[in-house]
N, C-alpha and C positions, 0 to 999 in steps of 0.2 A: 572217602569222606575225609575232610581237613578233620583237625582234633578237636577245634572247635564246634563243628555239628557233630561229630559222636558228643561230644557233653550236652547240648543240645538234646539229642535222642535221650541221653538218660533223665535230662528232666522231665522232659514229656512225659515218657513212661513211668517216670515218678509221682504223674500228675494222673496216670490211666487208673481206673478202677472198678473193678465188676461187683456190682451187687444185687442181690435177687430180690425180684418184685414178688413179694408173700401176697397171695390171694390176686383174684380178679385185674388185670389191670385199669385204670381208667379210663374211661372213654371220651374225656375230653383234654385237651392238650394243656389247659390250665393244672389239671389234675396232675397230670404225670410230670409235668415242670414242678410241684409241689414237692414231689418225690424225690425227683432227681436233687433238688438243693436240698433236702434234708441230708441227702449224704453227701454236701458239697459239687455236684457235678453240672456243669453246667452245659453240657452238650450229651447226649449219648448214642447209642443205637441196640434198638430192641432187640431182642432175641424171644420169640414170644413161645417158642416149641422149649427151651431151657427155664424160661423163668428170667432170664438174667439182662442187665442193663450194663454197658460198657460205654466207660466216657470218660470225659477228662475232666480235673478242676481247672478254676483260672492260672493256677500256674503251671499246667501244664498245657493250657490252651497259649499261657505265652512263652511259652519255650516253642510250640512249633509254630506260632507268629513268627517268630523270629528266626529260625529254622527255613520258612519257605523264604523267607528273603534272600537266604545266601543261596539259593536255586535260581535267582531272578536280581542281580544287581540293580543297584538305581542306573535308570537311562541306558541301559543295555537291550538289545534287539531283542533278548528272549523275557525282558520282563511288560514288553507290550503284545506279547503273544498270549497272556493269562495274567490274572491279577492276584495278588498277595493272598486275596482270601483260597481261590480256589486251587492254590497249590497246596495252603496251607490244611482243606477237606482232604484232599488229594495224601497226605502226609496221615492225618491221622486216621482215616480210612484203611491204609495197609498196615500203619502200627496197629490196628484193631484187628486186623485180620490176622497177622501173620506174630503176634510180640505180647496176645493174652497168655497170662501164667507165669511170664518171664520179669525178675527181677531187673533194674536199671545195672546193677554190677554184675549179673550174668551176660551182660549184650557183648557177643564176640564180632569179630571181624566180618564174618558172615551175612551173619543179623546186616549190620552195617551195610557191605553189598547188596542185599536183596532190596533193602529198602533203595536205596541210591541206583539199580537196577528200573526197580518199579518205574519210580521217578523221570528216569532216561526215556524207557518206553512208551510212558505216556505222550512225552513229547515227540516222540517220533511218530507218535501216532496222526498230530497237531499237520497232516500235509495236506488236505484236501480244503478245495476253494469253495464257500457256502455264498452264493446268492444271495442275498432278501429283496424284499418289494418292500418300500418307505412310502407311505402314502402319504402326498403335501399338498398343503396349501399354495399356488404357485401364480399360474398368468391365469387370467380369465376363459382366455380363449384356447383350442388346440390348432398348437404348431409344431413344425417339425420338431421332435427330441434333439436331443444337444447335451452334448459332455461336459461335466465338469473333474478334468484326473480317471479317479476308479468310479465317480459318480453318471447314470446317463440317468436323465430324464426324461420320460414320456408322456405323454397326453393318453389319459385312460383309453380314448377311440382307438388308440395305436397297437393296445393287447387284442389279444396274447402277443407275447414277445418270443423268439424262437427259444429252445430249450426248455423247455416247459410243458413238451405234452399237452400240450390243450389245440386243438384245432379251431378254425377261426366259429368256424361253426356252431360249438361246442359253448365256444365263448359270447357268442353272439346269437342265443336262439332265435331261431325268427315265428310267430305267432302262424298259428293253420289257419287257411282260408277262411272268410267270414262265415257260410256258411256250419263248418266246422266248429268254431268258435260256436256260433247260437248253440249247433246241436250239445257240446259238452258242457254248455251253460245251465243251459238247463234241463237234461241228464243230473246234473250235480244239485241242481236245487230240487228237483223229487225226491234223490236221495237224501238231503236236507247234508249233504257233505260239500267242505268246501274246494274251489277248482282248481285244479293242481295246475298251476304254471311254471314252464323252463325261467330256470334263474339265471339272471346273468351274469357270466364268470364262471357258471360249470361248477362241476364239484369243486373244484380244487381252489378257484378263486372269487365263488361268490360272498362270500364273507368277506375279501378286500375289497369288493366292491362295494358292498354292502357299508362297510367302513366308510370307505370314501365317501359316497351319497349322504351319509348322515353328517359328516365334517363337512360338506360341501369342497373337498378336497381331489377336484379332478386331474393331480399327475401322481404318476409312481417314480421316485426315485428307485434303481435297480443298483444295486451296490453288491460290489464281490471281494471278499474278504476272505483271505488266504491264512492258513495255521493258528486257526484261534477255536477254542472250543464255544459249544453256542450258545452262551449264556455273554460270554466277552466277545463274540463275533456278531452278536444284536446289538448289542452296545457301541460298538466299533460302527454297524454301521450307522445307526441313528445319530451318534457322533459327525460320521462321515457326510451324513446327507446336511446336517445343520449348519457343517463347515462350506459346502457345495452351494449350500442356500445366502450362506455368510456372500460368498464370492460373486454371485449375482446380484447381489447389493449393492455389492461396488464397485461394480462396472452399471448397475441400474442405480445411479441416486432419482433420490426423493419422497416425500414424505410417502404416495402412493405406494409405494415396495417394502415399507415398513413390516407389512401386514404378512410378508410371507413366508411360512412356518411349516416343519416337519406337524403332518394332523396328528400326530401323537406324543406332542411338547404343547409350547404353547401358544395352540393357535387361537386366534379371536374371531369369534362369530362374524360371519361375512353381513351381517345386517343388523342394527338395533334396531329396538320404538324406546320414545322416549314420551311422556306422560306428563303433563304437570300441570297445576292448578294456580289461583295466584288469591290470597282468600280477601273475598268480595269483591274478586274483576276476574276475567274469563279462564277458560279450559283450554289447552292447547295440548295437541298427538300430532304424532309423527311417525316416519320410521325416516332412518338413513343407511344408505349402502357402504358399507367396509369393505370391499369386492375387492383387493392388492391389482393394480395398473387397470382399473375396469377402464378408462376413458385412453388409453394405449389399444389403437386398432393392431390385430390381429399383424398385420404387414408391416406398420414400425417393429414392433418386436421382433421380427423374424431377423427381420435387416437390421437392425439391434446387436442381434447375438451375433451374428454373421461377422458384423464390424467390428466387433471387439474379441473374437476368439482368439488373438494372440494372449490379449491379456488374462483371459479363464483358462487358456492353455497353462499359462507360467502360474497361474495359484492352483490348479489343478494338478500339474508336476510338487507343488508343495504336501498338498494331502493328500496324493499317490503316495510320494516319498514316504511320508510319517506313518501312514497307513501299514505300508508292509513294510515297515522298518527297514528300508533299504537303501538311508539318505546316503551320501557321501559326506551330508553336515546336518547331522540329526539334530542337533541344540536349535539350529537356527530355523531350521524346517519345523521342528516343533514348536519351538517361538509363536513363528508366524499360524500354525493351526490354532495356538492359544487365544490368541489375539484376534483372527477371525471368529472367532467363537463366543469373546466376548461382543465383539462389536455386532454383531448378529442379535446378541443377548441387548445390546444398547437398545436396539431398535424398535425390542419388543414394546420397549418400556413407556407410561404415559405421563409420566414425572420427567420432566425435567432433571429435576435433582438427581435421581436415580440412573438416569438415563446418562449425564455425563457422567458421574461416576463409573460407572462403565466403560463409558468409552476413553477415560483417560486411564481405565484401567486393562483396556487394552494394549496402549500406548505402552503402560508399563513393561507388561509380559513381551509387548514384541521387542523391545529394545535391554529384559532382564536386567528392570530398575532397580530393585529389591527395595527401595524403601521411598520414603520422601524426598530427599536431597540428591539420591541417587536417579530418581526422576523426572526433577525437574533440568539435571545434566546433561540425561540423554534426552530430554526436550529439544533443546538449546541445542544439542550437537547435532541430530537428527537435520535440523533447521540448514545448519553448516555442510552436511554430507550431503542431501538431497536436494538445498535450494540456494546453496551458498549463503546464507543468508547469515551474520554474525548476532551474536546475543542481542547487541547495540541497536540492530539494523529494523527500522521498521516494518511491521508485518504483512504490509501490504503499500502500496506508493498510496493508498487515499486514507489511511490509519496511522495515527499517531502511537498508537500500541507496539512496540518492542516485541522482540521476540522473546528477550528476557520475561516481560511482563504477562505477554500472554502465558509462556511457562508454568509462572507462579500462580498465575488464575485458575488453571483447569487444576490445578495441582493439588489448592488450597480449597479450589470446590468441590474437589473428592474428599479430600481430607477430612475437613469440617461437616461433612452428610454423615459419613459414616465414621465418625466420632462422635456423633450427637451433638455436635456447637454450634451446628444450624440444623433448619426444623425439614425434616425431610419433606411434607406436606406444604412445601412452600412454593410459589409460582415460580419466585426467582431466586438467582442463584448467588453464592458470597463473592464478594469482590477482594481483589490482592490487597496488598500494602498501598497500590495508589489507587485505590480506591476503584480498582479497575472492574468491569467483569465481562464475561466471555459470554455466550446464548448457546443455546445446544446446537444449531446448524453453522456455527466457527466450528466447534469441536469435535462435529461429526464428517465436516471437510478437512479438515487434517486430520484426523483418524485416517479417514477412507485414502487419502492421497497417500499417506505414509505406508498402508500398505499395501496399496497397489502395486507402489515405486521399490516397496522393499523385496515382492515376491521379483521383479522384473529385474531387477540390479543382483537378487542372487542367483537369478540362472546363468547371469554371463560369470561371474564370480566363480560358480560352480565350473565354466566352461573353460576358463581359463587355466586352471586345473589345481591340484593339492591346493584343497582351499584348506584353511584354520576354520574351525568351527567355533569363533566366537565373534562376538558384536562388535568387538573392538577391531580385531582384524578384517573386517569384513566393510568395517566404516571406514579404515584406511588405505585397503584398497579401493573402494569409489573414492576418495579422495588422492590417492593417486593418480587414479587414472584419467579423473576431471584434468589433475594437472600437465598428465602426458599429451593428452587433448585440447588443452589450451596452449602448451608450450606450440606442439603441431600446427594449430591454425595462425598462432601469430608467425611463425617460422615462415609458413605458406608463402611463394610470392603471388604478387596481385597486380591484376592486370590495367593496362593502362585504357 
């Protein structure tokens, strides 16, 4: 250990403290929380055959904050294999075990080792790859599964999947003959008990199925996630499947595709009724369907995803990368997970307002705006690197809107939402300095082009080789390269 985590270590254990529980202990967790901050502790762990409580104050809860951190650099491989907190358990767990009794100015070299030992071990432990099953909201119909990176999705009909022990049989009971059926029917109604039937999914997966029927959520994301312990490796993949989901978005526009969500975020009812009166003229009911691409038959979509798998390939290579921390350009491969993340998140949304806000705050993170000014630059250059298009130049040949302008609008409509200077409950949205304003599907077509072209432009980036892992290098290279490619075709000679 550097010298800075042995001092570290002595404050912690400056912060550790055993005190005995006289009489009875509590039996409700209110109680014993009572207890614990009477003697200042704010976390502990019982010991119920001694009597005694062992825990930490808050400062010594942050000395080993701070402590697990220099275990887990920022943006370093080993700090997205486990998160702050649970290194930071991890930490005071073995001080608890192995450092009761022991003074902060007794701690030797040793001490020291063992702990920083512990710490090693755990992560060597961190090698094995966990599966999960993500159950989504997704197409209506079933068609074949289809990848996105480490994500493959399936159409429930399609389980069991292999590796899983379940045979199809298993998973699929099938009902005994009708006769059979009568007789167990009513066999079971004499006995006034009621009739046992095979579930489907089997032991082991009737409960996700079970899940899914009630979400109305018939596919499974199957996502594998390597060296993460499992509390960070559920999270990793619900992450992973949101981003997967992000990615079929945009190669699937439209308002239709809006609707589709991991079933355990936030999905929206595949169906309303809507009820209302009007007072002294008539009653009106309804219901309407929410169903995500219900009127997309089964065979467009297949030949859909077919057609477009280069491009789910190359954002799929993105959230492989950041996934196992194994980019070559981690900054910019996580960028882009950012950013599909939110624009996923844009989608959910039924505000306007809120909804670009989002999506120009995707914008941000993929291009690491940091701020407003810094925003609306890599607006404007983004324009320049991907569409040649300069600040001046208008947005489109039948728009009088600039590039500059459009910039300043998505920019100033984030801004002003969540500043409070415009009323988030508002149909529409603030306009720039010339009085400009932008509608949510401008801002959710440059979203989605931007990163489509961004995941696409950096696998050749990547291909080329020792790339820089920053946005600036990475904009100047497409911008070279446009012009090694312009130089070439005018060079070309041309035939008569």
């Amino acid at each position: 250990m550097t010298p800075d985590q042995e001092n570290l270590c002595r404050q912690a254990l400056n912060g550790m403290k055993t005190i005995s529980l006289v009489g009875p202990l509590p039996h409700d967790s209110d109680g014993l929380t009572s207890v614990l901050r009477q003697h200042g502790l704010l976390t502990a762990s019982i010991n119920p055959i001694q009597g005694t409580a062992t825990g930490f104050t808050a400062a010594g809860l942050g000395a080993i904050d701070a402590l697990a951190k220099t275990f887990r650099p920022n943006l370093s491989q080993i700090s997205r294999r486990a998160s702050n907190s649970t290194i930071a358990k991890l930490i005071g767990s073995e001080m608890m075990k192995a450092w009761i009794g022991l003074e902060a100015s007794s701690l030797t070299q040793p001490d020291f080792d063992g702990l920083q030992a512990a710490i090693d071990t755990w992560f060597g432990t961190l090698t094995h790859v966990r599966e999960h099953l993500v159950v989504c909201t997704l197409f209506p119909y079933a068609i074949p599964g289809f990848t996105v990176g480490p994500v493959t999705f399936r159409h429930l009909s399609e389980l069991p999947a292999d590796g899983f022990g379940v045979s199809h049989e298993e998973f699929w009971p099938k009902e005994p003959p009708v006769w059979r059926q009568w007789f167990r029917d009513v066999w079971a109604a004499i006995r006034r008990k009621p009739v046992p039937r095979p579930e489907v999914g089997g032991f082991r997966f009737s409960e996700l199925v079970r899940f899914a029927s009630e979400r109305a959520a018939p596919w499974v994301a199957f996502v594998k996630v390597t060296r993460r312990p499992p509390e960070e490796s559920t999270r990793a993949a619900d992450l992973s499947t949101d981003i997967a989901l992000a990615a079929i978005q945009l190669i699937s526009p439209g308002n239709d595709m809006r609707g589709i969500s991991r079933a355990s975020a936030r999905a929206a009812p595949v169906w309303r009724a809507d009820v209302s009166r009007v007072e002294g003229g008539g009653f009106s009911m309804g219901t309407r369907s929410q169903v995500p691409a219900v009127a997309r038959p089964p065979e467009l979509i297949e030949a859909h995803i077919d057609q477009v798998e280069p491009a789910l390939r190359s954002m799929g290579q993105r959230l492989g990368a950041f996934l196992d921390a194994s980019s070559p350009v981690p900054d910019l491969d996580e960028a882009w997970c950012n950013a599909a993340y939110w624009y996923h998140e844009a989608l959910a949304e039924t505000l306007d307002t809120v909804a670009v806000a989002k999506l120009e705050t995707a914008i941000e993170v993929l291009f690491r705006a940091e701020n407003m000014s810094g925003s609306k630059r890599r607006v404007n250059e983004s324009f320049d690197v991907f569409f040649g298009l300069k600040r001046t130049d208008p947005l489109t040949p039948s728009t009088t809107m600039t590039v500059e302008q459009f910039s300043e609008a998505i920019t100033t409509a984030r801004s002003r939402v969540l500043h409070g200077t415009w009323p988030t409950l508002q149909f529409d949205l603030p306009a720039n300095k010339s009085s400009q304003t932008v509608s949510y599907g401008d801002v959710e077509l440059v979203a989605r082009t931007l990163l489509v072209n961004f995941s696409i432009y950096l696998d050749d980036y990547i291909a080329a080789g020792s790339p820089a892992d920053t946005t600036d290098a990475f904009f100047e290279w497409i911008k070279a390269r446009r012009s090694t490619q312009s130089a070439s075709a005018t060079a070309a000679p041309t035939g008569l």
